[in-house]
N, C-alpha and C positions, 0 to 999 in steps of 0.2 A: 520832370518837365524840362523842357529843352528850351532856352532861353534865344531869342534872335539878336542875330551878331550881323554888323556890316564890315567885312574883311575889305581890306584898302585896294584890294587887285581885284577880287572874285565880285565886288558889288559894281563895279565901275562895268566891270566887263559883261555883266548881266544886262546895264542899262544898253553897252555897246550891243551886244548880241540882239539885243530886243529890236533896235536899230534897225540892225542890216535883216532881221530875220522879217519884219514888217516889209522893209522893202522888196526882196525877193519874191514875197509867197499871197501879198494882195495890190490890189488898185490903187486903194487908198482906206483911208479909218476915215468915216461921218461923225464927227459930234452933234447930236441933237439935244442942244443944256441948258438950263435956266440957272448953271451954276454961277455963283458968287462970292469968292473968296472972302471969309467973314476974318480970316486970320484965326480960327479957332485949329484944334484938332480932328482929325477928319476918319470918320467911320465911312466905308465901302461897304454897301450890300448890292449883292449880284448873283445874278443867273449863273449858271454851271451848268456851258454847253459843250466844251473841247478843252486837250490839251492846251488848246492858246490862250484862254483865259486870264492867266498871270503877265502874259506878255504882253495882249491889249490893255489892262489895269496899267503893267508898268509903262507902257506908251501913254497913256493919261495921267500919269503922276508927271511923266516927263514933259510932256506941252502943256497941260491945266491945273494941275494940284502942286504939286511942288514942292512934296514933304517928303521924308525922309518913310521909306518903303519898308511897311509891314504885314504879312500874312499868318492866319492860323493854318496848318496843316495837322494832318493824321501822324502821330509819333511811330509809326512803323514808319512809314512812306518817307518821313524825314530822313530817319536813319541812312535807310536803303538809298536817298537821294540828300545823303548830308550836304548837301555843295549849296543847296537852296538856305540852309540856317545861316550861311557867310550873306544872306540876300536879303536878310529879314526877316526868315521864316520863324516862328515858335511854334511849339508842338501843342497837341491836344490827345488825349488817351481816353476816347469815349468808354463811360462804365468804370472809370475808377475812379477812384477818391481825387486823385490831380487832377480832374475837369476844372475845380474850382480854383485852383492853383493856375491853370492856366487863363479863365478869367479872371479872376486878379489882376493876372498879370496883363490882360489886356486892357482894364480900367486903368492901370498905373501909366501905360504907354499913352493914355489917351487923355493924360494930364499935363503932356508936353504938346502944344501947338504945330511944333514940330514935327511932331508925328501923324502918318496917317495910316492904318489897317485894316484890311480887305478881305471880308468872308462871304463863301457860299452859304447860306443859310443849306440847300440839299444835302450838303456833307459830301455829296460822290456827285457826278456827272451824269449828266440829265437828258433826255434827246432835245433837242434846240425846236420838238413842234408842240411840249408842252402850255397846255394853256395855266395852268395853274401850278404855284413854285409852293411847293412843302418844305415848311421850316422844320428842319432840327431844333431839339432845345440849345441856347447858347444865347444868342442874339441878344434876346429879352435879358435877360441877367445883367450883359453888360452894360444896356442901357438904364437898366434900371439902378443899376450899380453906383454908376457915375456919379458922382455929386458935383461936377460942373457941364457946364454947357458942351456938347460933341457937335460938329455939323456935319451931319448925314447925308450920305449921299445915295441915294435910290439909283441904280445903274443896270438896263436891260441891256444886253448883246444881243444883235440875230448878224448877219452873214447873207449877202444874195450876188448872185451874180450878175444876173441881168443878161446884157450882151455883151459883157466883158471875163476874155479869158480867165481873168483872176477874180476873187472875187472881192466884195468891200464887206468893210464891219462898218455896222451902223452903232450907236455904244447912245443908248437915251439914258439923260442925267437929270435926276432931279434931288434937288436940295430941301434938306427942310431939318428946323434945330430939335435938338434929343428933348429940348423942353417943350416943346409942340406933341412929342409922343410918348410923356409920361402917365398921360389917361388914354392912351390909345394902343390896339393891339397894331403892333409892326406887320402881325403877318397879313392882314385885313389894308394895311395902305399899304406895302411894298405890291401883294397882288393885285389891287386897282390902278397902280402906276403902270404895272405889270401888261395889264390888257391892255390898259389905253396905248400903251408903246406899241404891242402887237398891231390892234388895229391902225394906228399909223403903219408899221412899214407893210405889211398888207396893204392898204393904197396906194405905196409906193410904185412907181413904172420904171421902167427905164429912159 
């Protein structure tokens, strides 16, 4: 298992990149959030619509969260894009005996307040007009894991353009503590959050 590392040049520069790369290539990013900074440690579950997923994330850690930047990834894909583990990244090796080795490790990061970590539950990328987000196993474990308080963050993505050349990310946030979901299944309230986001920006106009 591949441990995440924040390099003193390559993290800095990631957040810079995220910057200028948001600028360039949309309108603008919508927060739509009932979020509330509890001061806790902070779990991200989200949609996996596009490559730019980590970069929207890291755009919301940089204007709302404010924690020190962590993702699970595929340990091949790290490898192949090691630059990402100087960013926070640690690995996952679905089907072998380290799964668990890497939630561990994700419970332990998630005993620092300071910390916050961001997973797809799909595991790959998804087309952006599903109605319904299929968990992977993981999720559950870590929460279940926990033996303190996490405050979760429920986070849909969609993307529209409207009548503008670029287009906007709309990013729907909802909060709610890991102790509210330990008789409850994740995958049954993240996909109710789920729809109800959809049918919002479906009413959306320009």
């Amino acid at each position: 298992m591949i441990k995440a590392k924040h390099h003193f040049v390559i993290y800095p520069f990631f957040q810079f990149y995220t910057k200028y790369l948001i600028r360039k290539n949309f309108d603008h990013i919508e927060l739509i959030s009932d979020f509330k900074d509890n001061g806790l440690p902070i779990l991200i579950i989200a949609n996996h619509i596009s490559w730019w997923d980590g970069f929207w994330i890291m755009h919301l850690n940089l204007n709302l969260i404010h924690r020190k930047f962590h993702f699970m990834m595929l340990e091949n894909q790290l490898k192949k894009h090691w630059y990402f583990n100087y960013s926070g990244a640690f690995s996952v090796n679905p089907g072998s005996r380290s799964v668990m080795e890497s939630i561990d490790y994700a419970v332990t990061l998630l005993h620092n307040p300071r910390n916050m970590i961001f997973m797809f539950p799909q595991g790959a990328i998804n087309s952006i007009y599903n109605d319904k987000i299929i968990f992977k196993n993981g999720i559950e474990k870590i929460i279940q894991k926990s033996n303190n308080e996490i405050q979760i963050i429920l986070l849909a993505n969609f993307v529209d353009y409207f009548s503008n050349p670029k287009p906007t990310v709309f990013m729907y946030l909802k909060g709610i503590s890991s102790y509210e979901l330990k008789n409850l299944d994740i995958r049954l309230v993240y996909n109710q959050f789920y729809v109800d986001s959809l049918e919002t920006q479906k009413n959306k106009i320009s």
